[in-house]
One Martini backbone bead per residue (centre of mass of N, CA, C, O) as a GRO file, in nm:
protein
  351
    1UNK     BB    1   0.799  -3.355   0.507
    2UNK     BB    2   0.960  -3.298   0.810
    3UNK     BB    3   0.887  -3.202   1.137
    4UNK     BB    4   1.124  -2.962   1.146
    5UNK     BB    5   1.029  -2.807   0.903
    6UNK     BB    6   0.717  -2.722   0.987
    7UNK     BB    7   0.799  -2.574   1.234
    8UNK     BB    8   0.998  -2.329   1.121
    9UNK     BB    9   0.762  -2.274   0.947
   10UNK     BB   10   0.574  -2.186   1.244
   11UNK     BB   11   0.814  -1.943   1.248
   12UNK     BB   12   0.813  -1.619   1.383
   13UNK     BB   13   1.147  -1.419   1.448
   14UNK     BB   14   1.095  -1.193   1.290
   15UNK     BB   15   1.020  -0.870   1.051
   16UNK     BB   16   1.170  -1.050   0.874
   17UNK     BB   17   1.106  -1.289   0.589
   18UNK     BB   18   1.176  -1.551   0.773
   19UNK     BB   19   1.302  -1.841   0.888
   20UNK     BB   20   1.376  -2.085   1.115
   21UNK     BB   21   1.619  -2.285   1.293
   22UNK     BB   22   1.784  -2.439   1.516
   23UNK     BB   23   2.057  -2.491   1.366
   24UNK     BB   24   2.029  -2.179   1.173
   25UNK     BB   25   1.837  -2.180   0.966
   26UNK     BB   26   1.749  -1.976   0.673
   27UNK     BB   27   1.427  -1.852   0.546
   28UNK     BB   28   1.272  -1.737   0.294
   29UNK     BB   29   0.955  -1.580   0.192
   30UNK     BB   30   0.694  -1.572  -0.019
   31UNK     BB   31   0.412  -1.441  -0.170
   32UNK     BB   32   0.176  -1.586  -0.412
   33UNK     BB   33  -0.106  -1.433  -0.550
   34UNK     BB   34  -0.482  -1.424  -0.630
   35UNK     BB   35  -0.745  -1.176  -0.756
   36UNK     BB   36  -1.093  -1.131  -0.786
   37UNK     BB   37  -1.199  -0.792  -0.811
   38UNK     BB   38  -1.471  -0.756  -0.862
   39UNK     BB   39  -1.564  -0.482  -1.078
   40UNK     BB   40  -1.314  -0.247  -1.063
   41UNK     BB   41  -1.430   0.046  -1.124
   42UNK     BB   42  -1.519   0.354  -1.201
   43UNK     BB   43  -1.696   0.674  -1.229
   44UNK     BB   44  -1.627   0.656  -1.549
   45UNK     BB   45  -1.725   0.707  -1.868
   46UNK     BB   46  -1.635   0.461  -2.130
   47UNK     BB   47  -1.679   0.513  -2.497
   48UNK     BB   48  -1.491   0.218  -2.545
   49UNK     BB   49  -1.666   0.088  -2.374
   50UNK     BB   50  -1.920  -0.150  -2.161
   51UNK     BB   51  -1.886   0.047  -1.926
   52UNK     BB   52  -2.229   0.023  -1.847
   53UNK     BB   53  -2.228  -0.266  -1.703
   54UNK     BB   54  -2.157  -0.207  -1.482
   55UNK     BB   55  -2.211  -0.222  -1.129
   56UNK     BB   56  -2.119   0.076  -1.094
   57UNK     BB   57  -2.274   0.258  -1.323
   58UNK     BB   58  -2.571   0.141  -1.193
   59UNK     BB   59  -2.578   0.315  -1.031
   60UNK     BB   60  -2.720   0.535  -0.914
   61UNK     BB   61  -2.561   0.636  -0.646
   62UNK     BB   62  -2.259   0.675  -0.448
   63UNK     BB   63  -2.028   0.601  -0.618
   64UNK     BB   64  -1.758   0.721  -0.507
   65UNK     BB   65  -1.817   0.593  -0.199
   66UNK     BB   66  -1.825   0.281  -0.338
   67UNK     BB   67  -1.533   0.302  -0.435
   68UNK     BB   68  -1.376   0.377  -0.179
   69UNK     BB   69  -1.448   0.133  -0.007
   70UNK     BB   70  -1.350  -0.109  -0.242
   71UNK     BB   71  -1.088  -0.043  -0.221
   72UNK     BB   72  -1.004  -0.068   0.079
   73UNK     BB   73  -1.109  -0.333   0.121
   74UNK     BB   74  -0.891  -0.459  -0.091
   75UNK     BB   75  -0.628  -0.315   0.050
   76UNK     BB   76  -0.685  -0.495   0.317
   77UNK     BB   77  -0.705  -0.793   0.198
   78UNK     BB   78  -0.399  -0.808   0.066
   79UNK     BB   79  -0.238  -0.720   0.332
   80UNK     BB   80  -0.288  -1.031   0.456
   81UNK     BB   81  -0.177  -1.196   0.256
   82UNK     BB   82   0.055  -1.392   0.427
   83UNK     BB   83   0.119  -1.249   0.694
   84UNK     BB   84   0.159  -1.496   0.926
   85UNK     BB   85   0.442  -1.588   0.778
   86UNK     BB   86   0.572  -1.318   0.620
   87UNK     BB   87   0.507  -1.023   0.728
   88UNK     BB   88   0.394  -0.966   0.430
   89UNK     BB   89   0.265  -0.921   0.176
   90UNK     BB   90   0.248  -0.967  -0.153
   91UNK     BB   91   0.508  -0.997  -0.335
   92UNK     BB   92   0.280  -1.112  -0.560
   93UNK     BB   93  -0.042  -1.011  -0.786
   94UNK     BB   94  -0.301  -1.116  -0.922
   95UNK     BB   95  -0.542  -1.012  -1.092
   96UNK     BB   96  -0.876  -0.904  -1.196
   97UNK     BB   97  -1.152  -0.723  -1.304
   98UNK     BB   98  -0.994  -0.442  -1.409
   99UNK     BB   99  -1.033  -0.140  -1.620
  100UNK     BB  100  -0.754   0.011  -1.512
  101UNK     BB  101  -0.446   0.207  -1.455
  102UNK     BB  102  -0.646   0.389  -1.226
  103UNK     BB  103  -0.743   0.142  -1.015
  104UNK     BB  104  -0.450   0.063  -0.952
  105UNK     BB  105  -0.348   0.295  -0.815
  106UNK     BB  106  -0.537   0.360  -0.604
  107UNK     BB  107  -0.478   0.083  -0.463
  108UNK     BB  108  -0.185   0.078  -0.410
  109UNK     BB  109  -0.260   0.405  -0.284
  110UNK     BB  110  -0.365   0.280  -0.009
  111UNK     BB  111  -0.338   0.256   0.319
  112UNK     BB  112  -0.272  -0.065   0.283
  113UNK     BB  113  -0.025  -0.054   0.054
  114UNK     BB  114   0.170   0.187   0.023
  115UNK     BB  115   0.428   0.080   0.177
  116UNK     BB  116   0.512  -0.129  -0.053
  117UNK     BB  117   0.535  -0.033  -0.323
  118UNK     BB  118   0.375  -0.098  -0.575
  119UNK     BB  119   0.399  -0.230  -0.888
  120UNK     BB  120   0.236  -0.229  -1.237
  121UNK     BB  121   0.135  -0.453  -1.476
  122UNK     BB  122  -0.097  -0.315  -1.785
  123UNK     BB  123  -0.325  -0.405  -1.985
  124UNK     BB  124  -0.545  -0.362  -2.289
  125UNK     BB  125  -0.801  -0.522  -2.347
  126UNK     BB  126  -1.057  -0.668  -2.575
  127UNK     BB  127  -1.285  -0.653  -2.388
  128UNK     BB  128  -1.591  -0.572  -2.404
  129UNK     BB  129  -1.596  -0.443  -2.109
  130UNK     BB  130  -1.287  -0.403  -2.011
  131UNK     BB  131  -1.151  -0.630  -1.884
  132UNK     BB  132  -0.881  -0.699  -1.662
  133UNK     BB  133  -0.549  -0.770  -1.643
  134UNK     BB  134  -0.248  -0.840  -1.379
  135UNK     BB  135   0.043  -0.704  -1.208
  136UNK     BB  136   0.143  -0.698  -0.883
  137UNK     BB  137   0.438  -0.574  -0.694
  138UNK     BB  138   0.716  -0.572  -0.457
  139UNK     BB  139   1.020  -0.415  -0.542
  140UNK     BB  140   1.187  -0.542  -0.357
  141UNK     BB  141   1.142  -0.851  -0.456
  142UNK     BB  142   1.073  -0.738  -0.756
  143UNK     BB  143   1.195  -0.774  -1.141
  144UNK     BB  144   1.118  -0.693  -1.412
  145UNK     BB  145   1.213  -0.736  -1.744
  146UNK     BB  146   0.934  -0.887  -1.868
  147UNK     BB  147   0.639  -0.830  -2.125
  148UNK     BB  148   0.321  -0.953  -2.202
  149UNK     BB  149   0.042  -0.989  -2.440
  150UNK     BB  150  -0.180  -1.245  -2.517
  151UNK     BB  151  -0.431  -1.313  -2.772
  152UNK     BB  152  -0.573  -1.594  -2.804
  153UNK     BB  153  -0.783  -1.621  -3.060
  154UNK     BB  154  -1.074  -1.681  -3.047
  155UNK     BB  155  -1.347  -1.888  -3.198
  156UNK     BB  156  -1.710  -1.872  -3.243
  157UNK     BB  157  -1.854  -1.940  -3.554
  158UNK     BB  158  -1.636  -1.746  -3.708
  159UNK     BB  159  -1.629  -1.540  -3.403
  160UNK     BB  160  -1.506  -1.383  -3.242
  161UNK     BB  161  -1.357  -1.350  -2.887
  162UNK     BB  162  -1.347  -1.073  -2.669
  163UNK     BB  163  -1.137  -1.114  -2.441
  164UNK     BB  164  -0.881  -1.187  -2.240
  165UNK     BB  165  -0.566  -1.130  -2.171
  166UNK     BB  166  -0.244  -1.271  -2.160
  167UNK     BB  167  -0.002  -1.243  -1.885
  168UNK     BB  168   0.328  -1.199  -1.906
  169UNK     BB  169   0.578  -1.230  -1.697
  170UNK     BB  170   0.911  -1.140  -1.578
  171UNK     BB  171   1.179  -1.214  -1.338
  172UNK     BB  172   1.308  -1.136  -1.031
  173UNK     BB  173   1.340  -1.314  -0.747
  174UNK     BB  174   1.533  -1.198  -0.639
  175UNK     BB  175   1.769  -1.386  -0.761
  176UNK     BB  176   1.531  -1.528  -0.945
  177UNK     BB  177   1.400  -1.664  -1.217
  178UNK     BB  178   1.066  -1.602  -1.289
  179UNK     BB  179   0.724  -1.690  -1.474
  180UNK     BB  180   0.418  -1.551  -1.532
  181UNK     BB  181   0.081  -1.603  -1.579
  182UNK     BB  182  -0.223  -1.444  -1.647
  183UNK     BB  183  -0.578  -1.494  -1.602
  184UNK     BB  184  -0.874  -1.502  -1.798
  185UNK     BB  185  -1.097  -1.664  -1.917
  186UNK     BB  186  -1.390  -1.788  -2.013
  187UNK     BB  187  -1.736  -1.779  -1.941
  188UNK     BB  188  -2.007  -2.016  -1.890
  189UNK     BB  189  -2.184  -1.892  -2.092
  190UNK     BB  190  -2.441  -2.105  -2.189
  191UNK     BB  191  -2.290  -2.323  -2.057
  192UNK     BB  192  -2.030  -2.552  -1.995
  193UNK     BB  193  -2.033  -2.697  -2.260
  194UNK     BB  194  -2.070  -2.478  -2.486
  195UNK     BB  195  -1.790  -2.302  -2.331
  196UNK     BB  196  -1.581  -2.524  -2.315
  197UNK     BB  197  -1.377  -2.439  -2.620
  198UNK     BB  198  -1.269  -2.154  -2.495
  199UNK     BB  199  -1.090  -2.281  -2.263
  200UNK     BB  200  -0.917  -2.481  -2.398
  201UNK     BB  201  -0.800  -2.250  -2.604
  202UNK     BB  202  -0.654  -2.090  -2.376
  203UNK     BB  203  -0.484  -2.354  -2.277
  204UNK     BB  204  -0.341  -2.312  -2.510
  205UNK     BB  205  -0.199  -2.041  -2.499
  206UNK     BB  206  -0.040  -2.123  -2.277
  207UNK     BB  207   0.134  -2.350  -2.399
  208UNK     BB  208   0.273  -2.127  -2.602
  209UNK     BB  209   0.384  -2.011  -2.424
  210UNK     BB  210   0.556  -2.199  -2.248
  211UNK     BB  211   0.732  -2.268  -2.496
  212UNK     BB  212   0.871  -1.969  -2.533
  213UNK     BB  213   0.997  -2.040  -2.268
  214UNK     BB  214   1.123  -2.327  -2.325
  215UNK     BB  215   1.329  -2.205  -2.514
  216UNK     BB  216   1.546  -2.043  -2.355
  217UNK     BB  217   1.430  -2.192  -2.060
  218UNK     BB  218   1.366  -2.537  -2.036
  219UNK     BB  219   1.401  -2.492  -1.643
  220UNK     BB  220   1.149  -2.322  -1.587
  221UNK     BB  221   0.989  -2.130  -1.363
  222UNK     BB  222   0.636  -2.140  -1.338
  223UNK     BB  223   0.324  -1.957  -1.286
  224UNK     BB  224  -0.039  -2.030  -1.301
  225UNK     BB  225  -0.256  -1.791  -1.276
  226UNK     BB  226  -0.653  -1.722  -1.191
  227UNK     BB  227  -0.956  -1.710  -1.378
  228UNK     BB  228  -1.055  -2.000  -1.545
  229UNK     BB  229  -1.386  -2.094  -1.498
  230UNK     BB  230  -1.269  -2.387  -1.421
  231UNK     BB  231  -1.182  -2.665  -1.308
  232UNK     BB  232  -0.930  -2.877  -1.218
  233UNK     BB  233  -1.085  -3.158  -1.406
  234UNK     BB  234  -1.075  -3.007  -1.633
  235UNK     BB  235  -1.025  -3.059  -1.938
  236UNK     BB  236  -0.819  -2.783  -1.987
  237UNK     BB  237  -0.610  -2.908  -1.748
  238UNK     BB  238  -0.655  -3.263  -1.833
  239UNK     BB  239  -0.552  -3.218  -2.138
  240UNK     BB  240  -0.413  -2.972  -2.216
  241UNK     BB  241  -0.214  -2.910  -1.964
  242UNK     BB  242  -0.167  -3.196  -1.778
  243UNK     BB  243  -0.173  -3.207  -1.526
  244UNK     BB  244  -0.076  -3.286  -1.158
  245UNK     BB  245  -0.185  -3.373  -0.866
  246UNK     BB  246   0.073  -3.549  -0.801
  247UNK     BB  247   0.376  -3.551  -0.734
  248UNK     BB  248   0.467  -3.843  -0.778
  249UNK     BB  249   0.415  -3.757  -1.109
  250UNK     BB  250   0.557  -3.557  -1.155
  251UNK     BB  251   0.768  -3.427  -1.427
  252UNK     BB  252   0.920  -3.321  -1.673
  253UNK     BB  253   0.723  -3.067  -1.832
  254UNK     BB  254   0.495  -3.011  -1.576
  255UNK     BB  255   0.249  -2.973  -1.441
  256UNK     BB  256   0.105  -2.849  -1.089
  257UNK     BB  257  -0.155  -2.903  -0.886
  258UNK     BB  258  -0.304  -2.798  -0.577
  259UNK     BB  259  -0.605  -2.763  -0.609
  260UNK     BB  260  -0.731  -3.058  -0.642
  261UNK     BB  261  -0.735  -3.143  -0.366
  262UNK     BB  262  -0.871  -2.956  -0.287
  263UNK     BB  263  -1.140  -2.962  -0.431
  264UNK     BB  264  -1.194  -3.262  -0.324
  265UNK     BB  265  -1.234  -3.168  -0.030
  266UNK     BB  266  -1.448  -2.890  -0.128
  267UNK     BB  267  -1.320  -2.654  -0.192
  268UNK     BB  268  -1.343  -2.315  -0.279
  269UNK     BB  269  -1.388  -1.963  -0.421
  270UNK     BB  270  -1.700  -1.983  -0.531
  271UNK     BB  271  -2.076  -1.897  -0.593
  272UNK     BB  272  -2.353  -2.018  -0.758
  273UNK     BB  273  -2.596  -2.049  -0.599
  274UNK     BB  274  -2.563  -2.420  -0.580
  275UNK     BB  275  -2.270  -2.339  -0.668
  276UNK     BB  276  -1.928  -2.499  -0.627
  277UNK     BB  277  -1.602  -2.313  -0.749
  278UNK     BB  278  -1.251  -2.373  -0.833
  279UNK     BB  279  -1.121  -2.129  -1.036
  280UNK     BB  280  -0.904  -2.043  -0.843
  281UNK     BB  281  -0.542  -2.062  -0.917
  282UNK     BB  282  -0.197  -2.195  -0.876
  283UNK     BB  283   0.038  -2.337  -1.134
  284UNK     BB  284   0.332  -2.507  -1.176
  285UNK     BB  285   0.642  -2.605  -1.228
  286UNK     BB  286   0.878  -2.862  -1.167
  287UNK     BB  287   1.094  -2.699  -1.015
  288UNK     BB  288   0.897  -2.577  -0.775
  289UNK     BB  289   0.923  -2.864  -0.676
  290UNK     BB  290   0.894  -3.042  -0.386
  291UNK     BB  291   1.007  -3.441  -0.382
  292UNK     BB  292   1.132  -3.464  -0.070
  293UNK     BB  293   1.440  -3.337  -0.121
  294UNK     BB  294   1.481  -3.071   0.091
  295UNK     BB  295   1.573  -2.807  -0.187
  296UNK     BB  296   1.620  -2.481  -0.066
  297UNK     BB  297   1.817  -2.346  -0.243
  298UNK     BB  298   1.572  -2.272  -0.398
  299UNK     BB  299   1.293  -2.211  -0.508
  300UNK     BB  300   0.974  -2.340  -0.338
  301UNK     BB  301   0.698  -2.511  -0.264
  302UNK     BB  302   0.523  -2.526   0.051
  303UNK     BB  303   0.178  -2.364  -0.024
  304UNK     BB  304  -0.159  -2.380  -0.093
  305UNK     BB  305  -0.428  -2.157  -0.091
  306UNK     BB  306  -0.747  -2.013   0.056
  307UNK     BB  307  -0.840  -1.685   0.099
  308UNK     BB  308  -1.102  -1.770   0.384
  309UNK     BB  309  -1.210  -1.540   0.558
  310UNK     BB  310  -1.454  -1.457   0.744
  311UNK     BB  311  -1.503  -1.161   0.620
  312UNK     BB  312  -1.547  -1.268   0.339
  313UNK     BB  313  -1.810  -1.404   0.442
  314UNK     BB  314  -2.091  -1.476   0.483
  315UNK     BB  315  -2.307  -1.491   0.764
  316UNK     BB  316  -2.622  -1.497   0.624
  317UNK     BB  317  -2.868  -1.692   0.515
  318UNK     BB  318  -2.815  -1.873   0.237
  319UNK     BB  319  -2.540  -1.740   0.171
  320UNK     BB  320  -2.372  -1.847   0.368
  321UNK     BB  321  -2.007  -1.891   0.294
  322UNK     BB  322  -1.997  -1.695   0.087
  323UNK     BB  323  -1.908  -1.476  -0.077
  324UNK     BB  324  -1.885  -1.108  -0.011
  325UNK     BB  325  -1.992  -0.953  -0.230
  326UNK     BB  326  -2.018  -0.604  -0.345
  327UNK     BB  327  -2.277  -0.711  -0.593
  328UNK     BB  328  -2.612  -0.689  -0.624
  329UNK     BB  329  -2.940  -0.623  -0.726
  330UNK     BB  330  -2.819  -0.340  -0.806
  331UNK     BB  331  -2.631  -0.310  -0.566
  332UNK     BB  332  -2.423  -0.231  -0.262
  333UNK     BB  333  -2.319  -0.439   0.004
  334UNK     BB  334  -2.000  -0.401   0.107
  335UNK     BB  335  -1.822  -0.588   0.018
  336UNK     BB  336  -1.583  -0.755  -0.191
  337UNK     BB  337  -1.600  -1.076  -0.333
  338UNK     BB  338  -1.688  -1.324  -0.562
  339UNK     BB  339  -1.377  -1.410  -0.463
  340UNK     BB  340  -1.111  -1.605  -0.321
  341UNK     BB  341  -0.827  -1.578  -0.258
  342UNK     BB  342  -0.532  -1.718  -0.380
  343UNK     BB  343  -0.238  -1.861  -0.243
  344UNK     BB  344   0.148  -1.870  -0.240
  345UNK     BB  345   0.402  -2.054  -0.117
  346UNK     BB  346   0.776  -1.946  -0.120
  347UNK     BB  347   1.111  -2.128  -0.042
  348UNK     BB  348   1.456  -1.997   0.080
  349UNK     BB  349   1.776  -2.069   0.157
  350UNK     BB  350   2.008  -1.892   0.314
  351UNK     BB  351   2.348  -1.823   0.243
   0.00000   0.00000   0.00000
């Protein structure tokens, strides 16, 4: 990309999400992010599900108090997530660890979200704590045309495992029909070695997903993003789903990972004791990659990041840098989330 492009791509003219050139062009920018908003719970106990578990739940005292606290902390942080070039939060954002579609809608009618009017699309997963994927949308700018949920059907020693369903979306960003995949993985429960054939597994349903996407639209726009729990290097990405890390290896029906970069470079997502990991990404289908011939024509990415911005981080102790988590040791920190949100733009050219 040379560097008229990366100019005009850093101003910002107008209130209106687009970008201009000295020349006269101009392109939309969308923002698509991802976010684990660790244990979004409410404060009603649901004898369907295990979420007695939940570090909200387990709170003695002022759930209420701290429950609304959370939701505005997240609706603070999603409405900045792309701010700075977009001018607006994410036209699209998935979600992880929301116990149900009334802590959605809590969120999105938050004081800092209201505004942009997202719809929400959120099935009832099977997981045992009742922890859901979900996906939010900004109706002007994405209409969702299908959905769907598919349950990986994972199983570890002929028991099931009842994990997150993977969630579908298809519809139209502006006017281009775009595919998401929202994921949580199986957690390293018991250690990465014996808990890695459960992602690996799940890394399978996505591509079965995929295959089912280019049954019908061959050379269809994919974005595969969520929470992992593996990172960009790990088997399920590497052997499962064949990422690749590098522009000019990308081929058609190549899945592309910006994220391997980040990761070598060593930024992370979470962290944990002295464990630093990038499981959240977003990673797109080779349609949506430009390999140098600056056509955006049609939506393509731009940048993939990293929303690890000074207030959601530990200021202070052992854990300074890390994520600053909602919940510690039964008790609620004030924090966001112990994961940091990753967002990629998408440019098109206006005609």
């Amino acid at each position: 990309m040379n560097k008229k492009i990366i100019i005009f791509l850093a101003l910002i003219l107008s209130v209106s999400t687009t970008f201009s050139q000295k020349k006269g062009k101009k392109y939309n920018i969308r923002t698509i992010a991802f976010y684990n908003l660790e244990n979004l719970f409410d404060t009603i106990n649901d004898t369907s599900i295990n979420d007695e578990a939940s570090p909200m739940m387990e709170l003695k005292s002022n759930r209420s108090k701290v429950y609304w606290d959370k939701i505005d902390k997240l609706g603070s942080t999603i409405a900045q997530i792309g701010l700075d070039k977009a001018n607006t939060s994410p036209a699209i954002i998935g979600v992880s660890e929301v116990e149900n579609l009334s802590v959605l809608e809590d969120l999105v009618k938050s004081k800092h979200l209201a505004s942009k009017h997202y719809g929400i699309i959120h099935y009832d997963s099977p997981d045992k704590r009742g922890i859901d994927v979900a996906l939010l949308y900004q109706k002007r700018y994405f209409k969702p045309v299908y959905h769907e949920a598919f349950n990986p059907n994972i199983y570890r020693e002929n028991r099931k495992v009842y994990t997150r369903d993977q969630l579908l979306v298809s519809g139209y960003l502006d006017d281009e029909l775009i595919h998401l995949i929202v994921n949580h993985w199986p957690s390293r429960s018991g250690g990465e070695a014996k808990s890695r054939p459960l992602r690996e597994k799940a890394a399978f349903q996505n591509t079965k997903i995929i295959a089912q996407i280019r049954d019908k639209e061959p050379n269809a726009k994919i974005l595969i993003m969520g929470d992992f729990n593996d990172d960009p290097i790990n088997s399920s990405f590497k052997e499962v789903l064949k990422t690749k890390s590098r522009k000019r290896d990308v081929e058609e029906n190549d899945i592309y990972n910006p994220y391997e970069d980040l990761h070598r470079r060593g930024f992370n997502t979470l962290a944990y004791r002295d464990n630093l990991n990038l499981f959240d990404m977003i990673l797109i289908s080779s349609p949506l990659l430009d390999k140098g011939k600056k056509d955006f024509s049609t939506y393509k990415m731009f940048q993939a990041n990293i929303f690890n911005k000074r207030f959601l981080s530990q200021k202070k102790g052992k854990y300074k840098g890390y994520p600053f988590r909602s919940f510690s040791n039964g008790g609620y920190t004030g924090g966001y989330s112990d994961h940091f949100p990753v967002y990629m733009y998408l440019i098109k050219e206006q005609q």
